[in-house]
C-alpha positions as CSV (number, residue, x, y, z in Angstrom):
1,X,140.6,87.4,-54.0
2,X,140.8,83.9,-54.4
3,X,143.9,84.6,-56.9
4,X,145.7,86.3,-54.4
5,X,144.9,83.4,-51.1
6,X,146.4,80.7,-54.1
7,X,149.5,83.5,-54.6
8,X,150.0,83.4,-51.0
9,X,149.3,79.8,-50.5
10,X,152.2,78.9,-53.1
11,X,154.6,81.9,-51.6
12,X,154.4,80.0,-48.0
13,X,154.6,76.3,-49.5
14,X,157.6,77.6,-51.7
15,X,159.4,79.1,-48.6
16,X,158.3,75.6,-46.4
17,X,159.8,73.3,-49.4
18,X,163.2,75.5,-49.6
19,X,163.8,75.3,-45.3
20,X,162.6,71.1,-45.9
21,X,165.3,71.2,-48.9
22,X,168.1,73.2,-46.7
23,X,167.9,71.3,-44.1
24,X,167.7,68.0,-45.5
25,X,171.1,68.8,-47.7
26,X,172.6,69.7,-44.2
27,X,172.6,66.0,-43.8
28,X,173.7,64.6,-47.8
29,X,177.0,63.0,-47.6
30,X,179.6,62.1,-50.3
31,X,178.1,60.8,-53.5
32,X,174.3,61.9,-52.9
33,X,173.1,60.4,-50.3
34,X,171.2,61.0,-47.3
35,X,172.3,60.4,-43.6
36,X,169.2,58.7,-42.8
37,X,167.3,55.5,-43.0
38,X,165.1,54.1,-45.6
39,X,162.3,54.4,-43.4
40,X,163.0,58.1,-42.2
41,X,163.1,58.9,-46.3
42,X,159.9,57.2,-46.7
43,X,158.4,59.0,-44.0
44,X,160.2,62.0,-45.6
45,X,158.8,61.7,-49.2
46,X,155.5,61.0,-47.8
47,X,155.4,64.5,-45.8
48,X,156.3,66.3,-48.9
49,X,154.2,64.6,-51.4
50,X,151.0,65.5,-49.5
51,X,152.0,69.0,-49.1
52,X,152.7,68.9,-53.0
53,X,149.6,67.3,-53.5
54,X,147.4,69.3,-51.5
55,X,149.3,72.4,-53.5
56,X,148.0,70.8,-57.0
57,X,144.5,70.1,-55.5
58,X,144.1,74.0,-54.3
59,X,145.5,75.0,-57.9
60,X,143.2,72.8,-59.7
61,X,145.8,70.5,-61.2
62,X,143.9,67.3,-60.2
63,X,145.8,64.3,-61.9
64,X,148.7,66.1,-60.4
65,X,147.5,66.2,-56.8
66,X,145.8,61.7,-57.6
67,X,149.7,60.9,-58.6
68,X,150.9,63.0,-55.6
69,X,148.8,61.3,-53.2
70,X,149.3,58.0,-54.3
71,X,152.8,58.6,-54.0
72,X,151.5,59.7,-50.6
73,X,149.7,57.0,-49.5
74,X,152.6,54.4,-50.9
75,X,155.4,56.3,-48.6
76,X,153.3,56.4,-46.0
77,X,153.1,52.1,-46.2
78,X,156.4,51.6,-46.5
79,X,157.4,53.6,-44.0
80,X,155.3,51.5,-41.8
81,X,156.6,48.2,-43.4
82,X,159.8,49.2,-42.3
83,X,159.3,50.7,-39.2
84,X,158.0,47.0,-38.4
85,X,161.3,45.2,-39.9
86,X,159.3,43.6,-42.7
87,X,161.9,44.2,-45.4
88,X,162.6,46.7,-48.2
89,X,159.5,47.2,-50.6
90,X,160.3,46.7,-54.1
């Protein structure tokens, strides 16, 4: 049973992460990049690491789902940091 909940966990966040890559190539312009701000990628990165990380975490894949969320948590403070016009982060 629980096999089959993971199965259909991964089946929804697969279909979720292809509509989140669709539409973000919608907006790619020449050369790669995005038509958006450092800050809305930030924000952007951090929404899709913690689905990713929450993903690994349900599958058991816990260093995985640690690097995830601290790439989670770091998004999430730059995006602040430059939501408040401190500056790119380095």
């Amino acid at each position: 049973m629980r096999a089959l909940a993971k199965e259909n966990a991964s089946a929804s966040a697969r279909k979720e992460l292809i509509a989140h890559a669709q539409a973000r190539s919608a907006t790619r312009r020449e050369h790669g990049r995005f038509d958006a701000s450092p800050q809305e990628i930030a924000h952007y990165i951090g929404q899709i690491s913690a689905e990713l990380s929450t993903m690994a975490r349900k599958s058991d894949l816990g260093l995985l789902a640690y690097f995830l969320q601290m790439a989670h948590t770091e998004s999430r403070a730059l995006s602040r940091k430059l939501e408040h016009g401190q500056g790119r982060h380095s």
